[in-house]
DRENLUM-169029 format. One record per residue: residue in three letters; x, z, y of N, C-alpha, C, O, CB in turn. Coordinates in steps of 0.05 Angstrom, whole numbers. Each point is the difference from the previous one (the first is absolute). Glycine has a CB too. Example, Ala and Ser with C-alpha at 12.3 -4.5 7.8 and 13.67 -1.06 7.14 Angstrom:
% DRENLUM-169029
   residuo     n_c1     n_c3     n_c2    ca_c1    ca_c3    ca_c2     c_c1     c_c3     c_c2     o_c1     o_c3     o_c2    cb_c1    cb_c3    cb_c2
       Ala      264      156     -114      -18        0       24       18        0       24       21       13        0      -59       12      -23
       Ser       31      -39       44       16        1       24      -15       14       22       10        4       22       14      -47      -35
//
This chain:
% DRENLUM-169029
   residuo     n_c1     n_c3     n_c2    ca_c1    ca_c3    ca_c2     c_c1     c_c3     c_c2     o_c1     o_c3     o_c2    cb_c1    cb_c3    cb_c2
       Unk     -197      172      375        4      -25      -15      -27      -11       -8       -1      -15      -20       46       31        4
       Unk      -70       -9       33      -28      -14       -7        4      -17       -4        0      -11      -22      -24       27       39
       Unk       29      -30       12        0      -22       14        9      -16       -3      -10      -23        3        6       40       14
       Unk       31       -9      -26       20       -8        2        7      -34      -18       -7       -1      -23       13       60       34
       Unk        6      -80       -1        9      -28      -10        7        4      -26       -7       -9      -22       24       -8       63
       Unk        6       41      -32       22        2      -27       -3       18      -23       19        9      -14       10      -17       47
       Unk      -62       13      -37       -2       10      -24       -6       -5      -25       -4       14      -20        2        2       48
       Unk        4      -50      -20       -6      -12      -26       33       -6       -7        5      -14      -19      -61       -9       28
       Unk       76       33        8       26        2      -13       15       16      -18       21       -3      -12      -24      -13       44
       Unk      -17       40      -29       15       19      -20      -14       -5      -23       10       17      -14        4       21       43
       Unk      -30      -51      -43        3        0      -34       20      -14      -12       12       11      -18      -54       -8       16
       Unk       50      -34       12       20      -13        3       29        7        3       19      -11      -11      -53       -6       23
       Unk       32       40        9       32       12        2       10       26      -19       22        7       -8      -28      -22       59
       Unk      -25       27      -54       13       12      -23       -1       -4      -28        4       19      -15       -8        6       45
       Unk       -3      -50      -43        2      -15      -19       33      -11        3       17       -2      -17      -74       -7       16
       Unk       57        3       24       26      -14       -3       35       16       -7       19       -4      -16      -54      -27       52
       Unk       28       56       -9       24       24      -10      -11       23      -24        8       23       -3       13      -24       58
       Unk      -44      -14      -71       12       10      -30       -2        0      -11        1       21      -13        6       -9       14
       Unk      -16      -39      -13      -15      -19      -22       18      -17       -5       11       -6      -21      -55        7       33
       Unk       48      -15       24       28      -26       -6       23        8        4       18      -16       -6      -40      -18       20
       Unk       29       54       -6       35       13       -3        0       15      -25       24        2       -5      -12        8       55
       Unk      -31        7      -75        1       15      -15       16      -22      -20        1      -25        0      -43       62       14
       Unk       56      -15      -32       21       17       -3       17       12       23       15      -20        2      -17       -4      -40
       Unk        9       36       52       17       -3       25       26        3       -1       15       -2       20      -48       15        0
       Unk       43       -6      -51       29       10       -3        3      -24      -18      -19      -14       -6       24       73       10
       Unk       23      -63      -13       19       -3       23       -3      -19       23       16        1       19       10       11      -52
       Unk      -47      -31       34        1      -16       21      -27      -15        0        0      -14      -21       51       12       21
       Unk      -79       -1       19      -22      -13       -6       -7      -11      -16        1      -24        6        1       26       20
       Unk      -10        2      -45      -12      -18      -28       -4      -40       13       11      -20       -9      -51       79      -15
       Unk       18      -57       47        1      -38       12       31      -10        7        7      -22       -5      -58       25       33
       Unk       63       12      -18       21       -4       14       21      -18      -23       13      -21        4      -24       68       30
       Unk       10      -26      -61       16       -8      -22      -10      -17      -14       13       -7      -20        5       42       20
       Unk      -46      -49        3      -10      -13       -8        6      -33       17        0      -22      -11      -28       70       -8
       Unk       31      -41       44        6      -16       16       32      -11        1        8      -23        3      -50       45       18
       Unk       53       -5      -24       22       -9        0        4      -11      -34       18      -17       -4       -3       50       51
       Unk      -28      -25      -67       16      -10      -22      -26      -40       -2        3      -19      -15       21       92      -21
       Unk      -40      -70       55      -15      -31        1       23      -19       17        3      -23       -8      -61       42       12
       Unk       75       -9       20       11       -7       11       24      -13      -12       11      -21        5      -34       49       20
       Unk       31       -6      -44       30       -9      -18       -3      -19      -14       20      -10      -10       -5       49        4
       Unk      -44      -52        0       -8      -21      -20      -15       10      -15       -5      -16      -18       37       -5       19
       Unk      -43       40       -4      -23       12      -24        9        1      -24      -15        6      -18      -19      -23       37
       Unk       64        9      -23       11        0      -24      -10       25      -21        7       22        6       34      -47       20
       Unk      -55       22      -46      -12       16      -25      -21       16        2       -3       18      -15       41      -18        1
       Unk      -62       -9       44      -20       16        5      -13      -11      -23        7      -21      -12       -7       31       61
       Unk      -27       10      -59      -10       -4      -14      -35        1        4       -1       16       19       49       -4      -39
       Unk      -68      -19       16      -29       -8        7       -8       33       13      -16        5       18        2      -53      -63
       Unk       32       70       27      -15       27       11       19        6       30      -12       14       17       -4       11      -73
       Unk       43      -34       64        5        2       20       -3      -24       20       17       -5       17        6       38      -39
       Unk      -45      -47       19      -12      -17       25      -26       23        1       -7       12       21       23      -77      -29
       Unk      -28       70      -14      -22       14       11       -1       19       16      -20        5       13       10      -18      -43
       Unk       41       33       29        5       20       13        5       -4       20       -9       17       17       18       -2      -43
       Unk        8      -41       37        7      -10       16      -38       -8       21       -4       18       17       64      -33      -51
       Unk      -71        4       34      -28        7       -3       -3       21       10        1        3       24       -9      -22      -58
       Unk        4       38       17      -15       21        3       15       19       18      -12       17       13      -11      -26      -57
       Unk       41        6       43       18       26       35       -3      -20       27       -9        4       23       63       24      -53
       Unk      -45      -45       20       -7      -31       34      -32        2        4       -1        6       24       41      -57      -41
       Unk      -61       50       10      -28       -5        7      -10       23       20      -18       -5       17       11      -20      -64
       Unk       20       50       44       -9       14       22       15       -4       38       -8        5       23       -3       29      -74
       Unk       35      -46       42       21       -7       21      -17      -30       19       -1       -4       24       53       24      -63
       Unk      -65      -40       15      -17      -29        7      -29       15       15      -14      -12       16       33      -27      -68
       Unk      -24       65       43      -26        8        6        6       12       34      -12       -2       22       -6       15      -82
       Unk       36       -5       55        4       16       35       11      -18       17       -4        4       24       15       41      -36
       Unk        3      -66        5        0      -24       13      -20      -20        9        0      -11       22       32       22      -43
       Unk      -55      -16       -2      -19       -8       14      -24       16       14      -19      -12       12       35      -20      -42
       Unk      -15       59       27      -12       21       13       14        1       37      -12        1       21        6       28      -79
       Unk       23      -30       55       28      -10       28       -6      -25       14        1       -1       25       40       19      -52
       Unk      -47      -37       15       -9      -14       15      -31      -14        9       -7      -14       19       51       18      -33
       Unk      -56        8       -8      -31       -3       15       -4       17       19      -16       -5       18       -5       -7      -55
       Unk       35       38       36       -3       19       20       11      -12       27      -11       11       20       15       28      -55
       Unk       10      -55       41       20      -12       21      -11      -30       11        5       -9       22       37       35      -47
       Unk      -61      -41        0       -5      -32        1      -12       13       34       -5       22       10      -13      -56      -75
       Unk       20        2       76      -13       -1       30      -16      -18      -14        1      -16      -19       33       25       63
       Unk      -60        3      -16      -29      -12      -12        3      -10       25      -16      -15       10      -17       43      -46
//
């Protein structure tokens, strides 16, 4: 993996399975975060956007790690 393209993918990927899925019980911490923005955000409060934040930014990071790795030059 000297050489290798895809090794600027693993800090990104493992930031992401377990930074942005942590808590993992009962069900991904972003996920429930996502779905309760979805329902209308009804009674989030300033510390659950930040959370919301802070589990999503490693998911935005391997995404744009994904595609600079892929841009055609």
């Amino acid at each position: 993996m000297k050489n290798s393209p895809y090794k600027n993918l693993v800090l990104p990927a493992l930031l992401s399975l377990s930074l942005g899925l942590a808590p993992f019980t009962p069900e991904p911490h972003i996920l429930l975060k996502i779905k309760w923005i979805l329902g209308g955000a009804n009674g989030m409060k300033l510390i659950d956007w930040f959370d919301f934040i802070f589990h999503g930014f490693p998911w935005i990071y391997l995404i744009f790690s994904v595609v600079k790795l892929f841009k055609v030059k």
